[in-house]
DOPA-869221 format. One record per residue (C-alpha): x, y, z. Coordinates in steps of 0.2 Angstrom, whole numbers, plus 5000, padded with zeros to 4 digits. Example, Ala and Ser with C-alpha at 12.3 -4.5 7.8 and 13.67 -1.06 7.14 Angstrom:
! DOPA-869221
506249785039/506849955036/
! end
This chain:
! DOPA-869221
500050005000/500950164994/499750285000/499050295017/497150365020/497250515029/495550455037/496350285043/497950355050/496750475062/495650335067/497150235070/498050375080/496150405090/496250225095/498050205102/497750375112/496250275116/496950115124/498150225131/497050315143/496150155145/497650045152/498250195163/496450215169/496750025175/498450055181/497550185194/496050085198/497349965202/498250055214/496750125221/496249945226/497849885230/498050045244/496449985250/496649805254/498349865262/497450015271/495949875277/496749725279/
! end
């Protein structure tokens, strides 16, 4: 493929930011849990 769609490369780019902000979401909730089982148990 010489060319790349303009519209593909954004919707590619939208998803990486995407499951970026969605595994560091999950890193935090993670934390958050872990802090709590070690604040309550």
């Amino acid at each position: 493929m010489a060319t790349v769609d303009p519209e593909l490369e954004r919707h590619r780019r939208t998803w990486i930011a995407f499951t970026r902000l969605l595994s560091g979401g999950l890193a935090v909730c993670a934390v958050i849990l872990a802090g709590l089982a070690l604040f309550l148990g």
